[in-house]
Residue frames as qw, qx, qy, qz and C-alpha x, y, z in Angstrom:
[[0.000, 0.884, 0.467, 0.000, 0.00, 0.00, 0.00],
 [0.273, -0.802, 0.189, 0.497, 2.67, 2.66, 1.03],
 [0.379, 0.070, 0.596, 0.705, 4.53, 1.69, -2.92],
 [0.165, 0.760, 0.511, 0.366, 1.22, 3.21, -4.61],
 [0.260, -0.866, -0.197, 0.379, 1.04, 5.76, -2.03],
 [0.392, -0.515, 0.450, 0.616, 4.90, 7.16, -3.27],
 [0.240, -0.147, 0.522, 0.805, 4.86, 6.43, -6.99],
 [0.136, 0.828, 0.524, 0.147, 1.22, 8.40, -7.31],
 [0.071, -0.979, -0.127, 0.146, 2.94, 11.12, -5.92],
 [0.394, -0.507, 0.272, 0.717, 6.28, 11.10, -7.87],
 [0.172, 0.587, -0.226, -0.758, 7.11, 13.13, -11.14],
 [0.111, 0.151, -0.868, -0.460, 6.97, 9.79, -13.31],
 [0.120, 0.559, 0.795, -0.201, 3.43, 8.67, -12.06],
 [0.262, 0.703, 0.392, -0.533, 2.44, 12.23, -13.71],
 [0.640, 0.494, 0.340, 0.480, 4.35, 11.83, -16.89],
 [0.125, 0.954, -0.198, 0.187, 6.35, 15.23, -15.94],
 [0.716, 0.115, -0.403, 0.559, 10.20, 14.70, -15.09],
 [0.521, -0.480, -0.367, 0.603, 11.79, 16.24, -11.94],
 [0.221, -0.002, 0.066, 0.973, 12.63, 19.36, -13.76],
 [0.106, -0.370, -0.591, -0.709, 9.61, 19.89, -15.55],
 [0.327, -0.686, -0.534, -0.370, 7.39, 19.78, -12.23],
 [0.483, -0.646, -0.233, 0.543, 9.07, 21.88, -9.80],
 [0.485, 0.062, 0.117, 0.864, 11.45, 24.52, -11.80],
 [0.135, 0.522, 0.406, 0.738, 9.36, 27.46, -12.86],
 [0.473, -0.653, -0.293, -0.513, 5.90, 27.76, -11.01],
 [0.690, -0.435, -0.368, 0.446, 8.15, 27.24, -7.34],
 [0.457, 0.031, -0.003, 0.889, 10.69, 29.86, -8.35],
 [0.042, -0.351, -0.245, -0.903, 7.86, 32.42, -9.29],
 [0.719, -0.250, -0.636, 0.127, 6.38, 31.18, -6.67],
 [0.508, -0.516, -0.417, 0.549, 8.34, 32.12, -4.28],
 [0.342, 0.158, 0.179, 0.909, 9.24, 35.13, -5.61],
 [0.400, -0.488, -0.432, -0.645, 6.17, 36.49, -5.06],
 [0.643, -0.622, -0.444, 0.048, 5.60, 35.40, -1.82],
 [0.649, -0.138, -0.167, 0.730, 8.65, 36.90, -1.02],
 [0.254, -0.449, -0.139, -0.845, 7.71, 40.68, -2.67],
 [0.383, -0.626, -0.466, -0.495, 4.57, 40.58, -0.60],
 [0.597, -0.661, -0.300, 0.341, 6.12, 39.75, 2.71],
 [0.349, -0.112, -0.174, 0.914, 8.55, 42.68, 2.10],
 [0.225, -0.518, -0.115, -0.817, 5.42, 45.11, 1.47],
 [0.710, -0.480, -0.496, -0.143, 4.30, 43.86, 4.55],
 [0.647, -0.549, -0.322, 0.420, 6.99, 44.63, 6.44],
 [0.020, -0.263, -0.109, -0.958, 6.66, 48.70, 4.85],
 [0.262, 0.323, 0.540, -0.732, 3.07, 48.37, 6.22],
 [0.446, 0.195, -0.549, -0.680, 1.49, 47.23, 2.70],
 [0.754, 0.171, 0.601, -0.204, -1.10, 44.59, 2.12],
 [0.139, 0.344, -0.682, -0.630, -0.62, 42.82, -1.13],
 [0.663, 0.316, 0.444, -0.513, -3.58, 41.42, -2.95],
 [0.282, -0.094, 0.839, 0.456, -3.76, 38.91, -5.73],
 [0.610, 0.208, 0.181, -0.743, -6.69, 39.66, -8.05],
 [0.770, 0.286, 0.450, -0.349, -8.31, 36.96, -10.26],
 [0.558, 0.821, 0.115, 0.042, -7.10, 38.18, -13.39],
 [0.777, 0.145, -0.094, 0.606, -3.67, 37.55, -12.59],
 [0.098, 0.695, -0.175, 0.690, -3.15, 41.47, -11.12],
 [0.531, -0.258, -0.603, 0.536, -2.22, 42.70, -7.80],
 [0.176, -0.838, -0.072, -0.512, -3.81, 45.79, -5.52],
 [0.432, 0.153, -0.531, 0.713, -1.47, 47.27, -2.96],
 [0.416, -0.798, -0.290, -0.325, -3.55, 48.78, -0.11],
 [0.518, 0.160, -0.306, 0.783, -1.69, 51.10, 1.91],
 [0.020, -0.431, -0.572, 0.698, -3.45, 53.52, 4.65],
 [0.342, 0.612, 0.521, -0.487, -6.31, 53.66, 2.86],
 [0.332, 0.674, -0.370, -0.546, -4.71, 54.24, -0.67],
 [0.878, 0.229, 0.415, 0.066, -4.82, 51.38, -3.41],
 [0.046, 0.680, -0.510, -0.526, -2.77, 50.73, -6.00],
 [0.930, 0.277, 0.225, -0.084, -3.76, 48.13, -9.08],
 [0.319, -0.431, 0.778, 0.327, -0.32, 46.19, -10.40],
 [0.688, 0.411, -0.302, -0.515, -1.20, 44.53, -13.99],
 [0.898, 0.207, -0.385, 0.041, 1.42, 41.76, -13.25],
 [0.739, -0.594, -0.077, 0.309, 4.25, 41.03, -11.30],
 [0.458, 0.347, 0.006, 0.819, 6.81, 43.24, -13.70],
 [0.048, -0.700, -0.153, -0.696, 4.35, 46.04, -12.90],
 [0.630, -0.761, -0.015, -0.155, 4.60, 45.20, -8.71],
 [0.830, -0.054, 0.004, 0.555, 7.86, 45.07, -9.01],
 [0.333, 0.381, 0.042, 0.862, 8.53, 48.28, -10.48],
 [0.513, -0.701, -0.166, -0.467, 5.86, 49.68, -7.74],
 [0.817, -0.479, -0.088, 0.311, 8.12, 47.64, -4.79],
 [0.598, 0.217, -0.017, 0.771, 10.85, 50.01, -6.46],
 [0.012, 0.661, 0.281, 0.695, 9.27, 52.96, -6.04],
 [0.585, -0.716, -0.153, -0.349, 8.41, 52.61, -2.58],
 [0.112, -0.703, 0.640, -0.290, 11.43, 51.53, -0.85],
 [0.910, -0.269, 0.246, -0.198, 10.63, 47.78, -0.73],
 [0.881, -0.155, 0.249, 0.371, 13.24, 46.42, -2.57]]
């Protein structure tokens, strides 16, 4: 029982190799998480919207991010990174 268990949950049981199912979507991933906790520790909320954008909410002032290039160059502006 524990064999199934394991090779349902490795990369060859999903037809994706090691690389293929970790590299990218982790990295960007974190990356993101990362940004958000540093607006966090300016006093920022970061919001993910639906539609793949982000609103910053800052005493009481919003900002709408198209993407993560565009909350990036906004984390510049502000002193986050």
């Amino acid at each position: 029982m524990i064999g199934n268990t394991q090779k349902a949950q490795s990369p060859a049981a999903t037809g994706l190799s090691a690389n293929e199912n970790t590299s990218t979507s982790i990295l960007d991933q974190k990356r993101e998480t990362t940004l958000m906790a540093r607006f966090a520790i300016k006093g920022a909320a970061v919001h993910r919207l639906a539609d793949g954008g982000f609103i910053v909410a800052q005493w009481g002032l919003t900002r709408h991010c198209a993407d993560f290039a565009a909350l990036v160059g906004f984390a510049r502006q502000m002193g986050v990174i």
